[in-house]
Every structure is written in C-alpha cells, then in structure tokens.
C-alpha positions as CSV (number, residue, x, y, z in Angstrom):
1,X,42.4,46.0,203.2
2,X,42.6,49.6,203.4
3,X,40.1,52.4,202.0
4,X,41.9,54.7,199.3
5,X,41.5,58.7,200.6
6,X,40.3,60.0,197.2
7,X,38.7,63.5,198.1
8,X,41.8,65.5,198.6
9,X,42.4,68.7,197.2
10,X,45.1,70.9,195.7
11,X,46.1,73.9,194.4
12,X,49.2,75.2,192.7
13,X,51.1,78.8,191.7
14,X,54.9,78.5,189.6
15,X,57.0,77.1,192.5
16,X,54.7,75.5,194.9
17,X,52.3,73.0,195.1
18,X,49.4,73.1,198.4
19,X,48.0,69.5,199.0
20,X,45.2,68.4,201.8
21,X,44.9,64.6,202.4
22,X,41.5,64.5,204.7
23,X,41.9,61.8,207.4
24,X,38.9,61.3,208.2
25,X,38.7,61.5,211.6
26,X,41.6,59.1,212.2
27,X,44.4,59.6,215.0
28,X,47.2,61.8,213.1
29,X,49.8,60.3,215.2
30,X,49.5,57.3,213.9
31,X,50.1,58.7,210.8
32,X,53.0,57.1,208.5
33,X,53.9,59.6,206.0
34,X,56.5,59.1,203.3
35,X,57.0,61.1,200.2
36,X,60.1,61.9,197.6
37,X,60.5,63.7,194.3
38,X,57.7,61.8,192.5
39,X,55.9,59.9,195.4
40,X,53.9,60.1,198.0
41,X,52.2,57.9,200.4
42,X,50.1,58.7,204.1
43,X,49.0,55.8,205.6
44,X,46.6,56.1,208.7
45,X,44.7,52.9,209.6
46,X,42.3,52.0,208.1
47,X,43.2,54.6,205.4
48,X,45.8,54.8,202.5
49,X,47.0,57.8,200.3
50,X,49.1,57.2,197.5
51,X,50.2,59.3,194.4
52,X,52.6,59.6,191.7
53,X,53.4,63.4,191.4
54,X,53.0,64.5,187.6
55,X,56.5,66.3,187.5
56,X,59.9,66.0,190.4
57,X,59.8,68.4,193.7
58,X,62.4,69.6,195.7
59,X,62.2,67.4,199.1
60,X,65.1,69.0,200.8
61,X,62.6,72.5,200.4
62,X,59.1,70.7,200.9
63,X,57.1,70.4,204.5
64,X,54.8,68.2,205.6
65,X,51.8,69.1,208.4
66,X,50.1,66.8,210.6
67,X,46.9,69.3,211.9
68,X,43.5,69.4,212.7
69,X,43.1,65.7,211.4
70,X,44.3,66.4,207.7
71,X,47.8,65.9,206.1
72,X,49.2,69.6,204.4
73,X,51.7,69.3,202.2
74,X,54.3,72.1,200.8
75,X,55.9,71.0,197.8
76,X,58.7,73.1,196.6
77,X,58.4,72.6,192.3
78,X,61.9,71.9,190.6
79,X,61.3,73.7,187.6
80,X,58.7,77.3,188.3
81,X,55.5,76.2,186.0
82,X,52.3,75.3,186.1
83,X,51.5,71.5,185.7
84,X,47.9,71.5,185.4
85,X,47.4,67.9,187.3
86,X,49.2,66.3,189.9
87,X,48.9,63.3,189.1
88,X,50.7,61.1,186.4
89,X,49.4,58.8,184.3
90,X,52.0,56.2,185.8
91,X,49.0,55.8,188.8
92,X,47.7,53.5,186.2
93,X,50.2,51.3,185.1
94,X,50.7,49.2,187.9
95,X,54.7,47.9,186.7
96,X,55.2,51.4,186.2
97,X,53.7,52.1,190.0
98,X,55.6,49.5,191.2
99,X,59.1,50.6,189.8
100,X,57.9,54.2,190.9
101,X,57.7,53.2,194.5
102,X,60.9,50.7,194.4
103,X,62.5,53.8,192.8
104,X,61.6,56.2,196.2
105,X,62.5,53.8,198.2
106,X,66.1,53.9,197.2
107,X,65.8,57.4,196.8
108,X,64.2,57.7,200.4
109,X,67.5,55.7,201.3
110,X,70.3,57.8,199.7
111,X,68.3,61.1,201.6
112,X,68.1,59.5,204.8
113,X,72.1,58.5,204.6
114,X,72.8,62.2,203.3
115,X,70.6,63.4,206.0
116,X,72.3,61.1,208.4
117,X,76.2,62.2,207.3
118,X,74.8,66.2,207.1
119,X,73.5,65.4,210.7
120,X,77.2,64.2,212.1
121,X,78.8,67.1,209.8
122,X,76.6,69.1,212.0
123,X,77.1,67.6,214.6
124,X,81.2,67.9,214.3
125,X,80.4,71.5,213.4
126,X,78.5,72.0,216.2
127,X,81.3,70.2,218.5
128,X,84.0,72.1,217.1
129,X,82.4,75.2,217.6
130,X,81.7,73.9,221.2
131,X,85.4,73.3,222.0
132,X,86.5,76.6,220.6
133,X,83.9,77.9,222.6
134,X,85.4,76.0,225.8
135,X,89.3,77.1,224.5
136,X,87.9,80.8,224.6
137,X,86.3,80.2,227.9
138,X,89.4,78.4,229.1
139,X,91.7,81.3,228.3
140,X,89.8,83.6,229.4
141,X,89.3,82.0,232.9
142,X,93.2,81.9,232.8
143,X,94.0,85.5,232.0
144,X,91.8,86.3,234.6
145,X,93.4,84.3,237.1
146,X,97.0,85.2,235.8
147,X,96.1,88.9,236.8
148,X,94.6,88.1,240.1
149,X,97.9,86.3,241.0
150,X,100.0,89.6,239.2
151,X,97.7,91.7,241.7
152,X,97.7,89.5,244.5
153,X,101.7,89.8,243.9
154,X,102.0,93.4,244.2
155,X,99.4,93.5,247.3
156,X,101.6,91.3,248.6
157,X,104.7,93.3,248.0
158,X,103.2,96.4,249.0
159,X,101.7,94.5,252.2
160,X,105.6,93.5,252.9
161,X,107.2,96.9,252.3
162,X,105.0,98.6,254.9
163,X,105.6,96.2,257.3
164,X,108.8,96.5,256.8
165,X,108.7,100.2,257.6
166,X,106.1,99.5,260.4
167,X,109.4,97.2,261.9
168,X,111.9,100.1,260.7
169,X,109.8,102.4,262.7
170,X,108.7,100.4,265.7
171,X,112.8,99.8,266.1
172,X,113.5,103.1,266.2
173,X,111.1,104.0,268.7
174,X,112.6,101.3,271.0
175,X,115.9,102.2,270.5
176,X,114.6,106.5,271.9
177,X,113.0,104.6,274.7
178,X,116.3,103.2,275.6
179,X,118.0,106.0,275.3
180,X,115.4,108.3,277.2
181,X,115.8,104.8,279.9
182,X,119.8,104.7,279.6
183,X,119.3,108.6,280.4
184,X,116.6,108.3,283.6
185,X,119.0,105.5,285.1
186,X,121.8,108.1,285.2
187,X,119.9,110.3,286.3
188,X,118.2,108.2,289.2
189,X,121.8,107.0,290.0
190,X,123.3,110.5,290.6
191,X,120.0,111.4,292.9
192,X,120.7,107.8,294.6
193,X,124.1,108.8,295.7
194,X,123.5,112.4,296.5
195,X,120.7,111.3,299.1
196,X,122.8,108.7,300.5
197,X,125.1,111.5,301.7
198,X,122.2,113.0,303.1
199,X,121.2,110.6,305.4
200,X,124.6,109.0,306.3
201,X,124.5,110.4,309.4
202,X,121.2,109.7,310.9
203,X,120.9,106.4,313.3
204,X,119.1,103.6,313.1
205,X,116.3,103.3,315.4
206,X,116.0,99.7,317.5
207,X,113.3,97.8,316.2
208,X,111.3,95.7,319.1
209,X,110.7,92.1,318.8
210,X,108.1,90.6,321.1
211,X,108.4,87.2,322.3
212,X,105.8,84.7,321.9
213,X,104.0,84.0,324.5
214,X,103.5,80.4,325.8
215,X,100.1,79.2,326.3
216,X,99.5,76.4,328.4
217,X,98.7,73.1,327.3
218,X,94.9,72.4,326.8
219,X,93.5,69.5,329.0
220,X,91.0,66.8,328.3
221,X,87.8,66.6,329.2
222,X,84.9,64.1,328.9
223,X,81.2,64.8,327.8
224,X,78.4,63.0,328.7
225,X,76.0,61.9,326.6
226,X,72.7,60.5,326.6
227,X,71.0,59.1,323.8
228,X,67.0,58.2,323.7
229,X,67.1,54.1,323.3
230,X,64.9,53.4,319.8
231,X,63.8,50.0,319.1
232,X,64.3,49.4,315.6
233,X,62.0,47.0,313.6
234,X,63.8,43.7,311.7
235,X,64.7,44.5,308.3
236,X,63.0,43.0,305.7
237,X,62.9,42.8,301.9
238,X,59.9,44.3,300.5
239,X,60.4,42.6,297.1
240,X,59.7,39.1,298.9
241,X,57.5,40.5,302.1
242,X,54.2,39.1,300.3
243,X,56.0,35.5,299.6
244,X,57.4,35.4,302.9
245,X,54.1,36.2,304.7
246,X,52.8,33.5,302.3
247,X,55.1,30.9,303.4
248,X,54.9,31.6,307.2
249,X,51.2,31.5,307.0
250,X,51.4,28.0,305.1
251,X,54.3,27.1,308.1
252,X,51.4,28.2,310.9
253,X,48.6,26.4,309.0
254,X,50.4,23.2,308.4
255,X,51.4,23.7,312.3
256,X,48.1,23.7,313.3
257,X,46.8,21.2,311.6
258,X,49.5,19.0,312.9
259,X,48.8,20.0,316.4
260,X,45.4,18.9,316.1
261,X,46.0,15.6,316.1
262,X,48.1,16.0,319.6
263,X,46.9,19.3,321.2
264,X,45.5,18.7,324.8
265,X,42.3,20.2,325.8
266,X,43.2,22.8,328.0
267,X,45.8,24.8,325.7
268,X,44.6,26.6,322.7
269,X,46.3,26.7,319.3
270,X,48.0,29.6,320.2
271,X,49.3,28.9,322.8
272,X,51.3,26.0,320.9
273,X,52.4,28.2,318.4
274,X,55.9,28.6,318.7
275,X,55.7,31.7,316.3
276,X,52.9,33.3,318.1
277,X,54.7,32.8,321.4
278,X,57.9,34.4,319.8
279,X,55.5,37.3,319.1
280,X,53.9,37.4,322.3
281,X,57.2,37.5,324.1
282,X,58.7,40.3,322.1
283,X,55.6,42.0,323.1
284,X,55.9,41.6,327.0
285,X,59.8,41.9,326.8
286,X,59.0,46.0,325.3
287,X,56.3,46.9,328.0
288,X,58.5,45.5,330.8
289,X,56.9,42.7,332.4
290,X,59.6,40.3,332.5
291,X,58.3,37.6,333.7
292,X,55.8,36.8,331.6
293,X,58.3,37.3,328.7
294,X,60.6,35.1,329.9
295,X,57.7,32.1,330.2
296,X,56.8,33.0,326.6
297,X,60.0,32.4,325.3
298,X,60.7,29.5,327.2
299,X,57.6,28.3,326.4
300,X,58.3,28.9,322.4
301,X,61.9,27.1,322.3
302,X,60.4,24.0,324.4
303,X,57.5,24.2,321.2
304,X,60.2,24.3,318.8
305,X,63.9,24.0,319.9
306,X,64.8,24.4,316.2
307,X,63.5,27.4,315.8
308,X,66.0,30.4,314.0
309,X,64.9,33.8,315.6
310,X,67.5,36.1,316.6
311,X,65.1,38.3,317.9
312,X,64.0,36.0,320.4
313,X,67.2,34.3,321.6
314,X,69.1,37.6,322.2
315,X,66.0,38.9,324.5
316,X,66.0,35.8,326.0
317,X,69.9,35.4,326.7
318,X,69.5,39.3,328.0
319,X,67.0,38.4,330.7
320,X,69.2,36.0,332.1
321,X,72.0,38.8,332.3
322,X,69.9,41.1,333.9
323,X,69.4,38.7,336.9
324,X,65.3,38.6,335.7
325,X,64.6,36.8,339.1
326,X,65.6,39.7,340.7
327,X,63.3,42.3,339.3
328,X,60.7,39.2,339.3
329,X,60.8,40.0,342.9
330,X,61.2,43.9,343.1
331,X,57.9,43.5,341.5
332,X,56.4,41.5,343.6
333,X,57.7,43.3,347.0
C-alpha cells in the first residue's frame, strides 16, 4: 500500500501553473514521474502522487524538477486564464479516474512515438548536416591539395629550367677550357720542338753500371747447448685426486691386512708394501744412491709382479743401462 502525498502546494498566473510534491525525505532517483495534458502521477516508494489537472496543459512546453527532495513542476496552461483549483472533480469519480488514466496512457504513447520519430528526424537532420559538413571538409582538403600539386608543379618546372641553364652553363665552360687546353698543347708543342733543336747537338754522357758483387756462400755451424735436467712430477687429474687417494689408501689397507696373516717377524709392513717401496725407490733413484734404489725396486716387483707403474719400470730398466754395478763400485772404491 502506499501513503497518498496530500500537502503539496501550488500557485498559478494566466499561462503557467507552479506545483511542489514534498517527498518526504525519500530518494528522488527513485522517483517515477509521469504526467500529460490532464494527469499526473509521482510515485516514490512508499509514496504516491496522483492528480487529475482541472483544465489541459501544454506537455511539449512543461518541465519537471527532481531537487532538494521535492518534485517542481512547470506547467505551460493551453488557454492564458486563471482556473482557481487544480484539481477536477473527476479525482472523485473513480470510472471517470480510471478512464482518465487509461486515457494518458495512450496519450503518453502517441508523445513518446512522436518524440521517438522527431528524435530520428533529428537525428537524419543532424546526419545530413554531418555529411555536408564532411563534403565541405572533403573539398576543401582537395582544393588544398590540388594547389599544392599546381605549386609543387611550377617549383618543379622552375627547379628543371635552372638546371637546365646550370648544364647550359657548366657546358660552355668546358667547352673554354678545351679551347684554352687545345690552345696550351700548341703552344707546348711549338716550345717542344724549338728546344729539341737546342739540344740536338749535345752528347750523351755514359752512364756506369756497377756489377754485383758475389758474396761467398755462408757456412754451417753447430751450437751447443745445455739445458738444466727438471724432473717433472706424474700428471694427475685433480677432478679425481681425492677418489684416487681414496682408492689407493683402501688398496694399501686391504694390503696390509692381508699381509698380516703371512708377514714374517723380521720385516715390517712397509717394507712389504709394494707401493711404499715404489716410493722409496723413486726417492733413492733422485738423490743418487743407486744401489739402494735398485734393491727397492727389485724388492717391489718380487712384492707385486703385477704391479702398473711406469715410473718405476723405466728407472728401473735405466739402471740396468747405465751399467749400475759399475758405479756400485766407483762408490765403494
């Protein structure tokens, strides 16, 4: 149900009509507002405004204002004079109400199509005017470029006539130069000729050619050199140094622990190490003392005849070249 708005006010002159619709504090955009030549309704939840004017207004000329929360309207009389109400006495005959209302309905209707078919005549109005706009814009843009092309054509033209004369004039200077040319060879001939009969009779003084002289051939010759002996180290990986270490002290460890079994009391571990002996020989091989370097090695291939060491074979095979018994006893005498 909604609550009738009753306390609005009006006020009136020979062609207008001022009425205030309080909305009682309600939102005024929620607002539905409807209202033709004899009725009017504001609807604004929870309240309803409805009235049957007393004589027909012009809609087309009346306003309607949504401000500080009441509903103004302007309503624009059809005939100038005073009506003294604004209500009719319809607002109490409700079949008369009711045709009333059916009544601005169809007349809302018939305004909203007219409004609708003024709104596209506008609307073609406004297009047309548009495209005769664009047309005037169009041919202005090509008037202006027809006389940038006329002026670009007679820049052009007078761009090609001075070069022309630029070429007419650059010609004619080459053709003075080879005059002034054709004129200086002439001249340069005659003064050729005239000091050849100058000098005709004057002799030609012997030039000297000296011979070359022959070197001797350059003979060989040997130098001697000496070079400091270095003992370099065994390569080795340093990427796999720590797992090679690791397996060779797992190959010594499993050595030993198999040599306890059969290792007699007078040797020690060491000296049944076949690596260790390696080691040891290399050692005695580099400070000299042959002898005991050749026992160590002997010693280590008798431990381990298997065993891969290039190190240790080529010292040992260079020993035996070296005829080791014989410095075995220069070191002894």
């Amino acid at each position: 149900m909604y609550i009738t708005i009753t306390d609005f006010r009006w006020c009136e002159n020979l062609s207008d009509v001022e009425l205030i619709v309080p909305l009682h504090g309600a939102n005024a955009t929620n607002a539905d507002t409807f209202f033709t030549s004899q009725y009017i309704k504001v609807v604004v939840k929870p309240y309803i405004f409805e009235c049957v004017l007393y004589k027909p207004i012009n809609v087309e000329e009346s306003t309607l204002k949504l401000i500080d929360g009441v509903a103004q309207f302007n309503l624009r009389k059809s005939n100038a004079e005073l009506w003294g109400q604004i209500t009719s006495d319809h607002m109490n005959d409700r079949k008369q109400l009711l045709q009333i209302k059916q009544n601005a309905i169809l007349e809302h209707q018939e305004w909203e199509v007219k409004r609708i078919k003024a709104n596209k005549e506008m609307n073609k109005i406004g297009e047309k005017y548009s495209l005769e706009q664009v047309m005037k814009l169009e041919n202005l843009s090509r008037e202006r470029i027809k006389l940038e092309k006329e002026e670009a054509g007679k820049q052009a033209i007078n761009e090609f006539v001075n070069n022309c004369n630029a070429l007419k004039q650059e010609e004619d200077d080459m053709q003075n130069r080879i005059k002034e040319a054709r004129i200086f060879a002439k001249q340069y001939t005659i003064q050729t000729l005239n000091d050849k009969n100058i000098h005709k009779n004057i002799h030609k003084t012997p030039v000297l050619i000296e011979k070359p002289v022959d070197l001797p051939v350059r003979t060989s010759s040997t130098i001697d050199v000496k070079f400091t002996p270095r003992i370099f180290p065994t390569p080795e990986r340093e990427s796999t140094k720590e797992a090679e270490n690791e397996w060779l002290n797992k190959q010594a460890e499993y050595r030993r622990k198999l040599m306890d079994r059969v290792v007699p009391d007078d040797l020690s571990r060491n000296e049944l190490d076949p690596i260790w002996l390696r080691k040891k020989g290399d050692s005695l091989f580099q400070t000299g003392d042959y002898e005991a370097a050749v026992i160590a090695y002997t010693e280590a291939i008798s431990q381990n005849p298997k065993l891969h060491s290039y190190p240790l074979y080529l010292n040992y095979y260079i020993l035996i070249s070296i005829d080791i018994h014989l410095q075995i006893y220069k070191n002894y005498c």
